[in-house]
MARMISE-430965 format. One record per residue (C-alpha): residue in three letters; x, y, z; residue number from 1. Coordinates in steps of 0.001 Angstrom, whole numbers. Example, Ala and Ser with C-alpha at 12.3 -4.5 7.8 and 13.67 -1.06 7.14 Angstrom:
<nodes>
   sefi        px        py        pz   filo
    ALA     12300     -4500      7800      1
    SER     13670     -1060      7140      2
</nodes>
This chain:
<nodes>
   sefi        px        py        pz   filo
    UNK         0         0         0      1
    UNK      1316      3557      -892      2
    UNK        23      6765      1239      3
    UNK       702     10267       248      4
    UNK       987     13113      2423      5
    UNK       749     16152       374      6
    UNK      2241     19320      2092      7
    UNK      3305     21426      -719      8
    UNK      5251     23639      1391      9
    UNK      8568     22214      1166     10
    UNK     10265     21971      4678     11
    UNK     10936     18540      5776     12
    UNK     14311     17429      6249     13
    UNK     15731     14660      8669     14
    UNK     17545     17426     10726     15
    UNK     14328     19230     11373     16
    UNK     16150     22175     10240     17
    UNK     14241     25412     11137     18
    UNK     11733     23934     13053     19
    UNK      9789     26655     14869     20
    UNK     11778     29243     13904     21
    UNK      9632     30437     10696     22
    UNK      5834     30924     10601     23
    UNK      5762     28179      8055     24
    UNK      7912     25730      9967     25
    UNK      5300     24779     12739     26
    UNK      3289     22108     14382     27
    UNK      1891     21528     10691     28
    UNK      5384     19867      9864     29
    UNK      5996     17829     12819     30
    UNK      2426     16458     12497     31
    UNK      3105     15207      8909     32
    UNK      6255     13625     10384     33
    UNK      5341     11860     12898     34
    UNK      1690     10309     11445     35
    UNK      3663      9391      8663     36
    UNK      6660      7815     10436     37
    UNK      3839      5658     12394     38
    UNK      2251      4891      9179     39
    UNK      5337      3872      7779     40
    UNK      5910      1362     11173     41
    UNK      2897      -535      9694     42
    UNK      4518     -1425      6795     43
    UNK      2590       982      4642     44
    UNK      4767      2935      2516     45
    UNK      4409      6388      3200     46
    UNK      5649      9711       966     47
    UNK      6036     12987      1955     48
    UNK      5230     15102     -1033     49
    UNK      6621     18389      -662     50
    UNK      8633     21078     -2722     51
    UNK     12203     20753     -4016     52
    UNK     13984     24275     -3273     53
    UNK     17157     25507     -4938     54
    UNK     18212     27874     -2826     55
    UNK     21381     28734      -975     56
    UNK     19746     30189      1963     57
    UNK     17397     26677      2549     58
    UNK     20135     24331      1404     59
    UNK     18845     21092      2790     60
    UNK     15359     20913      1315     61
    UNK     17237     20610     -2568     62
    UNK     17411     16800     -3241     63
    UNK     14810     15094     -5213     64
    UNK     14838     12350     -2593     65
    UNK     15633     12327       677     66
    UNK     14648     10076      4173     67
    UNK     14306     10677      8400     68
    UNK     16501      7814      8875     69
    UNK     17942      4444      7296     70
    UNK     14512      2658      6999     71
    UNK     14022      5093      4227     72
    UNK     10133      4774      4943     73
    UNK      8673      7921      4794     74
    UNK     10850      9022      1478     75
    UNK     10460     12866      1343     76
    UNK     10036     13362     -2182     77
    UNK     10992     16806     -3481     78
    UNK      8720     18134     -6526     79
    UNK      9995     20861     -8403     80
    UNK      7280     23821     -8770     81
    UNK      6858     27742     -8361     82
    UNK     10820     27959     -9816     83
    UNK     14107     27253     -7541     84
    UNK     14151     29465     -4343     85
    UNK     12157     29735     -1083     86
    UNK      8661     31324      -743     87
    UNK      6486     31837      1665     88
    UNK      3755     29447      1950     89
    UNK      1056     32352       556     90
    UNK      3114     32629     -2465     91
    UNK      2715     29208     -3329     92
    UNK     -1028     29439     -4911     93
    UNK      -105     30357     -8754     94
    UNK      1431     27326     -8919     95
    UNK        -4     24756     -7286     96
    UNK     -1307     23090    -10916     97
    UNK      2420     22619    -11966     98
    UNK      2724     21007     -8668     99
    UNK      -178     18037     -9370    100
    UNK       981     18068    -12935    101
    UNK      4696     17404    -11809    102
    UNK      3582     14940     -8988    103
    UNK      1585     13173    -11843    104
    UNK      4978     12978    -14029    105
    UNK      7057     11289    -10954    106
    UNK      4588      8916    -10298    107
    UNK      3670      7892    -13461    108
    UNK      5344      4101    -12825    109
    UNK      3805      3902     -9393    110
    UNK       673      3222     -7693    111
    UNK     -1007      5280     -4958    112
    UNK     -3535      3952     -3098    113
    UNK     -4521      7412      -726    114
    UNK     -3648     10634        67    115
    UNK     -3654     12547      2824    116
    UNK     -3527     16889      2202    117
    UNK     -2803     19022      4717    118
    UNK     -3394     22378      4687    119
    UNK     -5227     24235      1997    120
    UNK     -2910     24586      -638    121
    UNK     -2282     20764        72    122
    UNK     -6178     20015      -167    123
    UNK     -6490     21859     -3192    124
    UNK     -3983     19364     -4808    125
    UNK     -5800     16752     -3968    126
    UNK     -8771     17952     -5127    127
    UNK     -6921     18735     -8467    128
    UNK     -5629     14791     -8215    129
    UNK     -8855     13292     -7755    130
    UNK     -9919     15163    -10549    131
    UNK     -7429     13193    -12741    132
    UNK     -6878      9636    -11024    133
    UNK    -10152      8851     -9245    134
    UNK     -7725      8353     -5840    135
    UNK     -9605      9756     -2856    136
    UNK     -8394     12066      -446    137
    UNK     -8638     13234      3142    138
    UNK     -8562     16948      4520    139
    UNK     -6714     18048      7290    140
    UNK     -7141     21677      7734    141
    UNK     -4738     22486     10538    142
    UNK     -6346     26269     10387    143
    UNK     -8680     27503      8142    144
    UNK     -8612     31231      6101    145
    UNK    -12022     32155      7521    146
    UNK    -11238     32270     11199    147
    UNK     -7728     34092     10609    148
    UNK     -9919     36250      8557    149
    UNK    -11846     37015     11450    150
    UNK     -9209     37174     13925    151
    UNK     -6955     39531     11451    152
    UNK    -10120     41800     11512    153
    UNK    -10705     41708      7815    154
    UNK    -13387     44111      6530    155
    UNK    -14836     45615      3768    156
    UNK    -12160     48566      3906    157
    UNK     -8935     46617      4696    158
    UNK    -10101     43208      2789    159
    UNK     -7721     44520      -227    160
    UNK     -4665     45140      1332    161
    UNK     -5063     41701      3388    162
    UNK     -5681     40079       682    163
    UNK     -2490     40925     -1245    164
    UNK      -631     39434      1895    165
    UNK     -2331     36296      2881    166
    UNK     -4467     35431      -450    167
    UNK     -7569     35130      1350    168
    UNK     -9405     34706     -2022    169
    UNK     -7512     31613     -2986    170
    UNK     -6833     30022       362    171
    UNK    -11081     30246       952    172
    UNK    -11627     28777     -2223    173
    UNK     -9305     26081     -1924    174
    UNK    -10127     25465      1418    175
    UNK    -13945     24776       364    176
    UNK    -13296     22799     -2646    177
    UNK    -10839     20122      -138    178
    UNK    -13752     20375      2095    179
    UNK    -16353     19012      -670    180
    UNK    -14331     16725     -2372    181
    UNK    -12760     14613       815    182
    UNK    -13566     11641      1721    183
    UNK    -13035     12394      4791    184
    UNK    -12510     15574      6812    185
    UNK     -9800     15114     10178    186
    UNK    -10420     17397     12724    187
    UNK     -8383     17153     16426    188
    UNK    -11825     17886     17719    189
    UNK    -15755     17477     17927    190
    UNK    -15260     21480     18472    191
    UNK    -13106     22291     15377    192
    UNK    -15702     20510     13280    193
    UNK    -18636     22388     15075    194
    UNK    -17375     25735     15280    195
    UNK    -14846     26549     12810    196
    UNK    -16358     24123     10160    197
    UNK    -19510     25805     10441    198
    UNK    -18127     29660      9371    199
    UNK    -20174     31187      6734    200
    UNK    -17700     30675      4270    201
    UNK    -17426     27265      4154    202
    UNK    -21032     26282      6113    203
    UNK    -22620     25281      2338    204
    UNK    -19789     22808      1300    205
    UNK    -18518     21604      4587    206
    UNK    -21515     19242      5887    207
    UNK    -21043     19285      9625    208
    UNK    -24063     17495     10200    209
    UNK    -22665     14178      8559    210
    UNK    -20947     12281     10450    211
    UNK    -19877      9605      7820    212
    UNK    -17933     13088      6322    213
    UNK    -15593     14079      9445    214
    UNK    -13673     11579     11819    215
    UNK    -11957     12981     15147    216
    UNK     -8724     12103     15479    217
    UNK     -6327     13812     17643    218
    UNK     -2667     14721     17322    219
    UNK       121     13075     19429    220
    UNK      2664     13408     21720    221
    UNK      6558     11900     20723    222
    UNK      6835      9639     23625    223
    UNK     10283      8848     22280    224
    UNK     10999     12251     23063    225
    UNK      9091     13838     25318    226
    UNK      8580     11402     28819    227
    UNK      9281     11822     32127    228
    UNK     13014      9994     31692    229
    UNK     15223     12728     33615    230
    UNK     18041      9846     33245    231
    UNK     18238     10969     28943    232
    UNK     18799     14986     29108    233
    UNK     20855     17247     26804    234
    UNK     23685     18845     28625    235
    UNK     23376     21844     26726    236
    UNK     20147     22423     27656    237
    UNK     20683     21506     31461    238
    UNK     24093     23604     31488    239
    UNK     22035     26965     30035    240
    UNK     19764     26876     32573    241
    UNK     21688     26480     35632    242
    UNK     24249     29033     34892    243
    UNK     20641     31688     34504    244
    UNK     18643     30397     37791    245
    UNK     21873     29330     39136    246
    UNK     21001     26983     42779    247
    UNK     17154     28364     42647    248
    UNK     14716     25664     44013    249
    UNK     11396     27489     43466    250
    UNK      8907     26098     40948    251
    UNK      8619     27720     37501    252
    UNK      5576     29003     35470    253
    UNK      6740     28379     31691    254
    UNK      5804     29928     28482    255
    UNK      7028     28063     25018    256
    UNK      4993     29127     22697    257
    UNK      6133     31225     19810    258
    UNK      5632     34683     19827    259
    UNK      2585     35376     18640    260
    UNK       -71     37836     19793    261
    UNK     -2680     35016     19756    262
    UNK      -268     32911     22308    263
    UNK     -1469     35943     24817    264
    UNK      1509     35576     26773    265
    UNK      1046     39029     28290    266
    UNK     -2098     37598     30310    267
    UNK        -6     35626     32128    268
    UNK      2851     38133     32774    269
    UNK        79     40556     34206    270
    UNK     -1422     37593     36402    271
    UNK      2585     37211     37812    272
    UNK      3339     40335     37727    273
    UNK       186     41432     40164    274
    UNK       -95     38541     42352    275
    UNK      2593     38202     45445    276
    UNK      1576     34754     46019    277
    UNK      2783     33825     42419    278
    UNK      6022     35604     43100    279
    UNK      6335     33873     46474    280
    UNK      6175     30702     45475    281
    UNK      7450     30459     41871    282
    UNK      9627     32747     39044    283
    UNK      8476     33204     35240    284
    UNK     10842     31087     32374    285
    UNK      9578     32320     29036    286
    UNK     11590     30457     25995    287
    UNK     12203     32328     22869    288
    UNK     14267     31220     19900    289
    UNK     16890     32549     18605    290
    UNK     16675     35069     21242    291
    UNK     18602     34516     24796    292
    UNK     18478     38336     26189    293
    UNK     15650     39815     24921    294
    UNK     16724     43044     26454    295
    UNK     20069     43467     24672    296
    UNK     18716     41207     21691    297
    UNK     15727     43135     21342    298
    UNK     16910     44530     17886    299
    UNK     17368     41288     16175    300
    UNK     13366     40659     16178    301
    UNK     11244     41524     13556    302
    UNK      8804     44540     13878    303
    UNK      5481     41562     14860    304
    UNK      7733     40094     17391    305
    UNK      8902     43387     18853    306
    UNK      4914     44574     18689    307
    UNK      4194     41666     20877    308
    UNK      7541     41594     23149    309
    UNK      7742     45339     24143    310
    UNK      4837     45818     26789    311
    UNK      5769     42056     28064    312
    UNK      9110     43839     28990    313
    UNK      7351     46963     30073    314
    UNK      4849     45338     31958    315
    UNK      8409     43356     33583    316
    UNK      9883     46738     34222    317
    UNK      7060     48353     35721    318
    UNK      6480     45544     38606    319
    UNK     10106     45432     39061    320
    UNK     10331     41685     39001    321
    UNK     13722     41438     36510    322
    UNK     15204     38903     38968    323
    UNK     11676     36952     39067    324
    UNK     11850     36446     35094    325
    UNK     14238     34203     32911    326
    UNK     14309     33819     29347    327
    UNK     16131     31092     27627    328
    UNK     16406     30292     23773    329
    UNK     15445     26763     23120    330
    UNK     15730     25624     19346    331
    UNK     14830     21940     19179    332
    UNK     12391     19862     20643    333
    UNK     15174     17758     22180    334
    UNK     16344     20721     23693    335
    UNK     12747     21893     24659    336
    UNK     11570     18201     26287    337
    UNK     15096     18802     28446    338
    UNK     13994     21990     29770    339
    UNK     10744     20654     30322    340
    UNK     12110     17592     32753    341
    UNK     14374     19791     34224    342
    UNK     11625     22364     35546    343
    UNK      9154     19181     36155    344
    UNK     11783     18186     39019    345
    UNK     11145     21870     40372    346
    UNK      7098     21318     40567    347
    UNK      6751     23876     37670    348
    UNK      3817     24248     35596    349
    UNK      3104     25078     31514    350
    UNK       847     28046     31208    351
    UNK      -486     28328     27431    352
    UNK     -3520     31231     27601    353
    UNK     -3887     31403     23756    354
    UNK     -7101     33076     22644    355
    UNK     -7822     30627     21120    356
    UNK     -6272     27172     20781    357
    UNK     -7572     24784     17550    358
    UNK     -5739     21563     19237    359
    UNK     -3044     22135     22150    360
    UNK       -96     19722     21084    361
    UNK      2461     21940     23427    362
    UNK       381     21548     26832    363
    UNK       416     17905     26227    364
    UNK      4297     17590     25284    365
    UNK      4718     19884     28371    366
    UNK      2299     17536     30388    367
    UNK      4314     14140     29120    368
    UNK      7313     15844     30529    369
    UNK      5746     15828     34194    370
    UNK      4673     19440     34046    371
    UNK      1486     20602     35546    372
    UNK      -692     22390     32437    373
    UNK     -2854     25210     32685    374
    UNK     -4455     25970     29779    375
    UNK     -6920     28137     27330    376
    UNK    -10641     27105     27643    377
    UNK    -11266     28108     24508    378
    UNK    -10663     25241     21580    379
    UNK     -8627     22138     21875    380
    UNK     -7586     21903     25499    381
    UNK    -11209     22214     26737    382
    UNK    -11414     18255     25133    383
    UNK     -7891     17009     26040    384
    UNK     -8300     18111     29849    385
    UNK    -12102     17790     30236    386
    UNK    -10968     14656     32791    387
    UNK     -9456     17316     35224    388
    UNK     -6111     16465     34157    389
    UNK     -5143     20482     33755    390
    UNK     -6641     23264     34717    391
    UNK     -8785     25288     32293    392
    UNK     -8726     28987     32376    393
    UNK    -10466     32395     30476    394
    UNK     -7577     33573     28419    395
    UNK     -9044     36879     28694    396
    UNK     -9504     36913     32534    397
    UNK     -6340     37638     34476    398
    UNK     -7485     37313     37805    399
    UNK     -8972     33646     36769    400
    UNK     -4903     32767     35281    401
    UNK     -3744     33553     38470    402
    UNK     -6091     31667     40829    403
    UNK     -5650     28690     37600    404
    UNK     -1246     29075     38192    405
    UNK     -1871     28572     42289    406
    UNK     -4284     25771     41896    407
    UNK     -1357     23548     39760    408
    UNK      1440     25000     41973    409
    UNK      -499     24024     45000    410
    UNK     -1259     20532     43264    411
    UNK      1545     19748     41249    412
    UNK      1845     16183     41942    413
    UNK     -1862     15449     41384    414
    UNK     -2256     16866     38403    415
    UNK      1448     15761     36858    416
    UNK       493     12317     37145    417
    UNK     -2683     13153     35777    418
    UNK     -1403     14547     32572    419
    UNK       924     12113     31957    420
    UNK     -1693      9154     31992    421
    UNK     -3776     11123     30174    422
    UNK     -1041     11690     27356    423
    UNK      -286      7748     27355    424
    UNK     -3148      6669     27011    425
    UNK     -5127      8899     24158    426
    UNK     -2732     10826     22778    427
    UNK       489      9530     21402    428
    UNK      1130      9487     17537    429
    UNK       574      5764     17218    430
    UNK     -3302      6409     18150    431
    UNK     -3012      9460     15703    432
    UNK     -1755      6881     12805    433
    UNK     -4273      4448     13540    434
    UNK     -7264      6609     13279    435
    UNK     -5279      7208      9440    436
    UNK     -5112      4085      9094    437
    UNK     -9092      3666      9319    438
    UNK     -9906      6246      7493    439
    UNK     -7066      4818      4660    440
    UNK     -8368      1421      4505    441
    UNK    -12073      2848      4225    442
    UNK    -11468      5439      1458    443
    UNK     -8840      3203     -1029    444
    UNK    -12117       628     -1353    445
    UNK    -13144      2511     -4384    446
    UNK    -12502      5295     -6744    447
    UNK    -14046      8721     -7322    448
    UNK    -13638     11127     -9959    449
    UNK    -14993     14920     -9377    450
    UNK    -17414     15940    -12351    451
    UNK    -17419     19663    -11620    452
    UNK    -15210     21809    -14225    453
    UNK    -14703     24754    -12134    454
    UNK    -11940     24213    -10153    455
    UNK    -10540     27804    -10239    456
    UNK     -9446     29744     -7064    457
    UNK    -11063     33024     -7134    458
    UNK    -13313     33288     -3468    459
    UNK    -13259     37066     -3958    460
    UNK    -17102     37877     -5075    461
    UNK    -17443     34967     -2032    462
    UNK    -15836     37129       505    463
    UNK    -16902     40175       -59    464
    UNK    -20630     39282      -141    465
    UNK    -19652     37434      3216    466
    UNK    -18236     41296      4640    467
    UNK    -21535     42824      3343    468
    UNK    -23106     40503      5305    469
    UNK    -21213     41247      8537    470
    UNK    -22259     44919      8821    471
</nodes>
């Protein structure tokens, strides 16, 4: 049996170069990895159809062919499309036809049995490759256009000038043609197929009443890396931290995400920064990359980053509690899953307050590692901890963080051990491939080609009519 993964944005490489660092090198990428590696554990053989880039800035994604490891199952395979150097995952809509017709050429001696698309641009090629081989297709969405829409606060005014930068026109469109044409829609959760499935701009195509169409199946944790081992550590890692908190023994609240302004990592600097019981019985560790001092590095960030760092490090300044907050630059998950045992032994807790959160991978990585969680109550994490296994705060609410932080500082042990069970037993990337699997076995039974001849992505008339709508 061969599986495709189609990811047209070309960043897979067995180094995991990047990773985190870029806005398109995110969870997106290590999902495809790891569902495919446990795919490929099955004995299913498993590609990872991505982009080859010629480019001496991004020189490991340039081979044709290229593998994780000497099993050589998944085989990254490299197709050439949108000409030889890097772009941004927006830019990669004009030429997303030369990408099916290119896949089409490399596989002409092969058979494929599935695919999996993730993303829209990843959908839409599967929609394109259904069109021409019958082979069905599932849709994993990872985000969708409408809801960053919303969140971007796109409007009749500004939709123009958004549109030039995130192609809103084709990554609707695309997104609602993968939607009608899967087989089967994955979602991490009954609430991303209820809520975000249901937007206006998709709710005619989309079918979130039919169950048969959508199957839940949540993302995993890499046990392999992220456990509660303290024996396997990286001395890096360790060695960084001590020589910043030096013989501290308090507990730690931690913030990994990314800086983002969705991440709302502010909330939770207010809730320390205003509460003397937080500062009493714990310090702040917030982990950027490729930035280890943000107050001499503070130049070196890019005008969104330094948007969302400044009143962190204002709000800092104006509490005076410098000596209460470290920041370390972790680059690699290895590194990260270090950091995360090492602050487990001090009875720390994770803290992700997102907005809004469509799974939660990083609360459950954190929680493998032995770390308390609080989390969001909005999306994702309202499922994974709805057992009591974190605690579940309004993002918006900074009073309700705080009282959230002293419940899993006061309880650490209770709910570490609650997490961790929790992560072994429903969410680990084996369960992740199996629910695949299913949905594999059920969709390769028969063939389906798409009769409808419009398969151009132009959403604009679509969206617009959707912002008249809105006033």
């Amino acid at each position: 049996m061969r599986v495709l993964f189609l990811n047209p944005q070309g960043n897979f490489d067995k180094y995991d170069s990047h990773l985190t660092e870029h806005p398109d090198f995110g969870g997106q990428l290590v999902y495809v990895k790891e569902v495919s590696k446990e795919l490929a554990k099955m004995n299913i053989s498993v590609d990872i159809v991505t982009r080859q880039i010629i480019d001496e800035n991004w020189p490991e994604f340039s081979n044709e062919i290229d593998y994780f490891d000497e099993s050589l199952n998944p085989r990254i395979v490299r197709i050439p499309f949108g000409g030889e150097k890097f772009l941004n995952k927006e830019e990669l809509w004009p030429f997303l036809s030369d990408y099916v017709k290119n896949i089409l050429d490399f596989y002409k001696n092969e058979n494929i049995d599935f695919i999996t698309t993730h993303y829209g641009d990843g959908g839409y090629s599967g929609v394109l490759l259904k069109s021409k081989l019958g082979i069905n297709f599932s849709f994993t969405g990872h985000s969708l256009g409408a809801q960053k829409m919303d969140k971007l606060g796109v409007n009749l005014e500004n939709f123009n000038e958004f549109d030039k930068e995130y192609h809103f026109s084709q990554r609707i469109m695309a997104e609602r043609l993968s939607m009608k044409h899967a087989f089967k829609i994955i979602v991490s959760t009954s609430m991303e197929r209820f809520e975000q499935y249901s937007h206006p701009l998709y709710k005619d195509v989309a079918q979130i009443e039919n169950d048969n169409k959508y199957k839940v199946i949540p993302p995993g944790v890499n046990t392999e890396i992220f456990n509660d081992d303290a024996s396997v550590l990286d001395d890096k890692t360790i060695k960084q931290i001590k020589e910043k908190i030096k013989n501290t023994k308090k507990s730690f609240i931690i913030l990994s995400s990314r800086l983002d302004e969705k991440k709302n990592h502010l909330a939770v600097v207010k809730a320390f920064a205003t509460s003397k019981t937080l500062q009493n019985n714990s310090n702040l560790a917030i982990f950027l990359r490729g930035i280890n001092d943000p107050y001499q590095d503070f130049n070196l960030l890019n005008e969104k980053e330094k948007k969302i760092l400044k009143p962190i490090l204002e709000e800092i300044e104006k509490a005076k509690i410098k000596d209460k907050v470290y920041f370390f630059d972790f680059r690699s998950q290895k590194e990260l899953a270090s950091a995360y045992k090492y602050f487990s032994q001090l009875k720390s807790v994770f803290a992700l307050t997102a907005f809004y959160e469509p799974f939660g991978l990083a609360p459950i990585e954190a929680g493998a590692c032995g770390l308390a969680v609080v989390a969001t109550k909005n999306g994702g994490p309202s499922e994974i901890f709805d057992d009591g296994s974190g605690v579940l705060v309004d993002p918006e609410n900074i009073q309700e963080i705080e009282i959230g932080l002293i419940e899993a500082l006061k309880n650490y042990e209770s709910y570490s051990e609650k997490v961790k069970k929790r992560v072994h037993e429903k969410f680990t990337w084996r369960r992740t491939a199996e629910g695949y699997l299913t949905v594999i076995q059920e969709g390769m039974a028969k063939k389906e080609y798409i009769k409808e001849d419009n398969l151009d992505l132009n959403g604009k008339e679509l969206i617009i009519n959707y912002l008249k709508n809105k006033i």
